[in-house]
C-alpha positions, 0 to 999 in steps of 0.5 A: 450556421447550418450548412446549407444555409451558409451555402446559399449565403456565399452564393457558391456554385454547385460543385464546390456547394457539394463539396462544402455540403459532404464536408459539413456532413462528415463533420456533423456524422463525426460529431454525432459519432463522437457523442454517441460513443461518449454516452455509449461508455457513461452507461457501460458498466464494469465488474471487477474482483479485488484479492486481499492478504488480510482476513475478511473485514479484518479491522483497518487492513481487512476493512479498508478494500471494503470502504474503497469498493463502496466509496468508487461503486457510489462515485461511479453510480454503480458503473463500477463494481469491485467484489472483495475478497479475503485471503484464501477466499479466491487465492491464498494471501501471498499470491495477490500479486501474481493473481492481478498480474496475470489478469486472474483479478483485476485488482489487489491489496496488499504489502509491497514488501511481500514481493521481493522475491520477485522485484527486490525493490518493492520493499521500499515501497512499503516500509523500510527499517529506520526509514520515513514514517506515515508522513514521510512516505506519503510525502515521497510518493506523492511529490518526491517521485516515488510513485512514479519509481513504483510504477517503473518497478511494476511496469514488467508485471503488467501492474498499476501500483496506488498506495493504499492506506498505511499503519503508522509507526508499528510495535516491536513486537510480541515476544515469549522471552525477555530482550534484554540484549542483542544476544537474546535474539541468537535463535529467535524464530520470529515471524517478521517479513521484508528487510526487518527480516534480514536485519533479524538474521543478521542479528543471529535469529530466524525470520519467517514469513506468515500471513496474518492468519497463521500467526496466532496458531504458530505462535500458540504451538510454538513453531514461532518464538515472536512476531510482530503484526501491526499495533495495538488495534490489530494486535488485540483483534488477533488476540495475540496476548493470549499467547505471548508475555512481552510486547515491545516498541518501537516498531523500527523494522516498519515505522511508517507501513504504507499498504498498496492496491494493485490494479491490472493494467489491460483491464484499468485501460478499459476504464473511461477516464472518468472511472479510471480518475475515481479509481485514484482518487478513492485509493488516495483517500482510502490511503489517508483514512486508515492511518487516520482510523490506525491514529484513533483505535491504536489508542484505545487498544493500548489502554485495553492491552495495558488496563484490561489485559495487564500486557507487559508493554516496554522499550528495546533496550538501546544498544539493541535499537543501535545495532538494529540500525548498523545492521539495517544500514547495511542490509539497505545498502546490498539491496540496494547494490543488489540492481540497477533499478534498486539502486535508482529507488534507494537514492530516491529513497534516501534523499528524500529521507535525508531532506525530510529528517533535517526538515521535521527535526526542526518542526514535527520533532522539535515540538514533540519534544517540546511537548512532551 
């Protein structure tokens, strides 16, 4: 009922008629107000830049801020437009982090494990040696309170922290030596990041951290002896065959390599909650799609590795998977002695794995076998 009108229904005198009326107008100003802000942010538009570590349009990590940016420029009609931009384009591939932030980007794509040199317990929060696989991991993030752990962890760097796709179970490695023993890794230089690299010193070799760019070259030139990237579908793109005589599995050091997009926090506040929800839900479905692709294209790529390219694929042998796994036990152990925070992630970590195994030992492994 109008104001006025409901004035002249309760017969009201013409003081409290007045009070009632600039009531009855503030409201409707408010109102009015309220919808006109609303429309006002449903036309504002935004432009965001997003810095990758992986080559332009690299297949599957390269590939997947793209497929994000075009999935969140249709969701939002073009209100929200993210640029992409490869390692180096904008800032060179191991400093993404630092570049969102400090608010130079709004947004990044990377590995988490990238940064223990500034938060030690981001390396759980990619992959950690004999840990959770693809399933496992999205399952602790998205329900067993992982993600709200990496978000306290990034919280002192003004960052919001979205998994953004995952690999699956990685291969060992590309190595120009045979490993027929744990001996043979004393002195092995090897490009490997993250805990697996520790594990790797631990063992007698030589980690060394390289953007996917460079690894080709130093491998070539003889600056590294191996390296592990991701898979197949990578590997053969990287051609790394070319330049390395042994290819080994299992990828113990990451066997579930969750990706991250990292997203400035002040400029994320600026987002209307409708953007802010498109935001999240295109990386959660970047997240699945690229295990799915990896899924799909590691296949083919083995086949062409092994078939086409006569690559000499084989296992570890098993007493070096065993001393790997003594030897990573410990390396997460001291990480996780390492703060208080850490420790907070690893027995959140480790329950969860702890739970997962007994579970999937029962059903994902149990039928595996029971297939194979």
């Amino acid at each position: 009922m109008k104001i006025k009108t409901l004035v002249k229904s309760l017969g009201l005198g013409a003081i409290a008629a007045a009070a009632l009326l600039t009531a009855g107008c503030n409201k409707e100003a408010q109102t009015e107000s309220a919808q006109s802000s609303a429309a006002a942010q449903q036309q504002q538009t935004f432009k965001w830049k997003l810095v990758t570590s992986w080559p332009k349009n690299f297949p599957g990590l390269g590939t997947a801020p793209e497929r994000f940016a075009d999935m969140v420029n249709e969701m939002s009609a073009g209100r929200l437009t993210i640029k992409v931009y490869g390692a180096g384009e904008l800032v060179p591939a191991l400093q993404v982090f630092d570049a969102v932030s400090q608010g130079t980007v709004e947004m990044g794509h990377s590995g988490a494990y990238y940064w223990k040199g500034k938060a030690p317990a981001s390396q759980f929060f990619t992959s950690v040696p004999f840990g959770l696989t693809a399933q496992e991991m999205h399952g602790w993030i998205q329900y067993g309170g992982g993600q709200q752990l990496w978000e306290e962890v990034y919280a002192p760097f003004n960052i919001l922290p979205l998994a953004g796709g995952n690999t699956g179970v990685q291969m060992g490695g590309w190595f120009n030596k045979e490993i027929n023993s744990v001996a043979d890794l004393q002195g092995l230089k090897m490009r490997i990041p993250g805990i697996g690299g520790e594990v790797l010193k631990r063992a007698g070799g030589t980690p060394v951290t390289l953007p996917g760019g460079e690894i080709f070259t130093s491998l070539q030139t003889g600056a590294i002896d191996a390296t592990e990237w991701v898979g197949p579908y990578n590997d053969l793109a990287f051609g790394l065959y070319k330049v390395a005589k042994h290819y080994y599995y299992p990828g113990w050091h990451e066997p579930g390599s969750m990706m991250e997009f990292t997203i400035n926090k002040p400029a994320f506040a600026k987002l209307p909650k409708d953007l802010q929800a498109i935001v999240r839900v295109a990386a959660q479905a970047i997240n699945q799609d690229m295990l799915n692709e990896y899924t799909t294209r590691n296949q083919t790529a083995l086949i062409e590795l092994k078939e086409k390219h006569g690559v000499d694929i084989r296992p570890f042998p098993a007493d070096v998977l065993d001393t790997l796994k003594t030897l990573s036990d410990e390396v997460v152990a001291e990480v996780a002695s390492g703060d208080e925070l850490s420790n907070k992630v690893y027995q959140s970590f480790k329950n969860y794995r702890d739970q997962v195994k007994a579970y999937h030992a029962v059903s994902e492994q149990a039928y595996i076998n029971a297939r194979d």
